[in-house]
N, C-alpha and C positions, 0 to 999 in steps of 0.2 A: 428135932424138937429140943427145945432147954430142958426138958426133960423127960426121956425115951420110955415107953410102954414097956417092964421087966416081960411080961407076958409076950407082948408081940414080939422083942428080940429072941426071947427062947426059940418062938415057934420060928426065926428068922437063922439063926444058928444053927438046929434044924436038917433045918433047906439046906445050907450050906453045905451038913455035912453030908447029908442024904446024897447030891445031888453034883459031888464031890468038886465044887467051887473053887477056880483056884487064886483068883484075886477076887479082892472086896475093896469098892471104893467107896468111902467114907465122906459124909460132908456135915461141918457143923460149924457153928461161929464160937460157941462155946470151947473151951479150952477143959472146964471140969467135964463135960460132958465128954471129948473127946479121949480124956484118962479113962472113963469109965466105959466106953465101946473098946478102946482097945485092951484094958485090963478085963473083961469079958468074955474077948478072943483069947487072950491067953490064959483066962482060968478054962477055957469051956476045951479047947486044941491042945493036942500034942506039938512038940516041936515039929517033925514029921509031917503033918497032916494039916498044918497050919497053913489056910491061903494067905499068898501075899495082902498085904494092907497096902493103900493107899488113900492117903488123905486130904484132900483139899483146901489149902490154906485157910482160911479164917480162924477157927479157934486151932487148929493143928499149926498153924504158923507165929502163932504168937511165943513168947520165950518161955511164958507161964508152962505153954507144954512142950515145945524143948527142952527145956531144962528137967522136966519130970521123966522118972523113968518108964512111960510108957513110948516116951517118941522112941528108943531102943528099939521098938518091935513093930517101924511102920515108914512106909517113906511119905515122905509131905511134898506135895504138889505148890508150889507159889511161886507167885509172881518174880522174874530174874529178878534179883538185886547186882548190881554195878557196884562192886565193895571198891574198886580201885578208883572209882568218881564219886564215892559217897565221902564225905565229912567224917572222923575217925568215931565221933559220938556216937553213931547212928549204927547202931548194930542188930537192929529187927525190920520186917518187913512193914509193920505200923509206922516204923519212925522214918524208915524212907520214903513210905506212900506219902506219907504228911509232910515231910519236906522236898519232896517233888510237886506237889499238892500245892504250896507256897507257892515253889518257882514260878507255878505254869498261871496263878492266879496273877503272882504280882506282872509276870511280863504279859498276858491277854489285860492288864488294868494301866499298864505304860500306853501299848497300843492304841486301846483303847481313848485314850489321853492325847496321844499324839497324833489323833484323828480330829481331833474336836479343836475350832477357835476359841481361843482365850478366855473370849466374851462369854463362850459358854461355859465354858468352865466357871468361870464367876457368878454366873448365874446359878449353876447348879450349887456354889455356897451360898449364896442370898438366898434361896428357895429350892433345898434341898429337897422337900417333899414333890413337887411339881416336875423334877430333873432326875428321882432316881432309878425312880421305874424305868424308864429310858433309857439311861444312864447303864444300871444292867444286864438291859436287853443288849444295850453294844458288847460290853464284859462277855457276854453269852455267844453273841457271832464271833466275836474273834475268841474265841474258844476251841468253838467249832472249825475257825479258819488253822488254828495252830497246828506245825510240824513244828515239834522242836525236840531236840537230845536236851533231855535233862539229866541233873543231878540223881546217881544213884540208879533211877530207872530204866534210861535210854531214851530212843525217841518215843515221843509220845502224838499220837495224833488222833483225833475223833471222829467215828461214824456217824449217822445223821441218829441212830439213840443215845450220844454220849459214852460208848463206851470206845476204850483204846483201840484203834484197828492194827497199832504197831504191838501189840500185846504178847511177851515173850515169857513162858515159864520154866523151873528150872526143879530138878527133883530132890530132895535134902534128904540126910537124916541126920540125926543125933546121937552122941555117945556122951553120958554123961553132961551132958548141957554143949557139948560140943558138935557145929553143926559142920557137915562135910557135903559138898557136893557129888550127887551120883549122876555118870556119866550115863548115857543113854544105854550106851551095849553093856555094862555092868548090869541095870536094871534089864534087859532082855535076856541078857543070859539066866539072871535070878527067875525070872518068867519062865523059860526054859527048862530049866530045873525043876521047876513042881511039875509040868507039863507031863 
């Protein structure tokens, strides 16, 4: 929630430690909110006795909280970023989604273009209203038809609800606004250790 029950995480904390917890995964779109679950965990735990965190990109992916010093004490679950096919500007996971978001839009809107006679096209400027509904629904199937390796993300291709069925994530964390990639047997071994 945009903004978490103090009461209910008490009792939620609790549990954790009652019931000797040793990871906690974490989901929030919020960025302030997500400072505030993990600065929480670390008023409420010992170094010691602290379960791992893990957090699911949305607000934990953004730079807002990377760069705060709460990402120090949590690893962030998001979506792969392709930093050696991304454009050098593009250094968060928002600005990749949105410009692979572009790519996939403007080539399902070429497709889409290059399916239709002329005539129609022209029509759909004479009487844009009459054409566009239409017009989208095609943008829409070939959407759904696209395989393609994009910019930044990789390939990308959709299931019959829209989301990515090529969908690849990768584990971060942060020092100081510094993100690092953590390898899988690093993070199992960390698992391991509280165990």
């Amino acid at each position: 929630p945009e903004t978490p029950d103090p009461e209910r995480l008490t009792d939620l904390m609790n549990q954790i430690m009652e019931q000797d917890v040793q990871l906690v995964y974490l989901v929030t779109s919020s960025p302030a909110v997500g400072r505030t679950l993990v600065q929480l965990f670390n008023n409420r735990f010992q170094p010691a006795s602290m379960p791992l965190l893990v957090g699911q990109a949305g607000g934990f992916a953004t730079s807002e909280f990377l760069e705060s010093e709460a990402a120090s004490s949590i690893y962030v679950m998001r979506q792969q970023i392709l930093a050696d096919r991304c454009p050098p500007e593009i250094d968060s996971l928002y600005e990749a989604q949105t410009f692979a978001a572009i790519y996939l839009l403007e080539q399902a809107i070429q497709q889409a273009q290059e399916g239709q006679p002329e005539e129609k096209l022209l029509s759909m400027v004479q009487d844009p209203r009459a054409e566009l509904a239409a017009f989208r629904e095609l943008i829409r199937d070939k959407l759904k038809e696209i395989n393609l390796n994009t910019p930044c993300l990789g390939t990308v291709a959709f299931d019959n609800s829209g989301q990515n069925k090529e969908l690849k994530f990768e584990l971060i964390t942060a020092q100081a606004g510094q993100v690092s990639i953590v390898a899988m047997d690093e993070f199992l071994s960390a698992v391991r250790q509280r165990a």
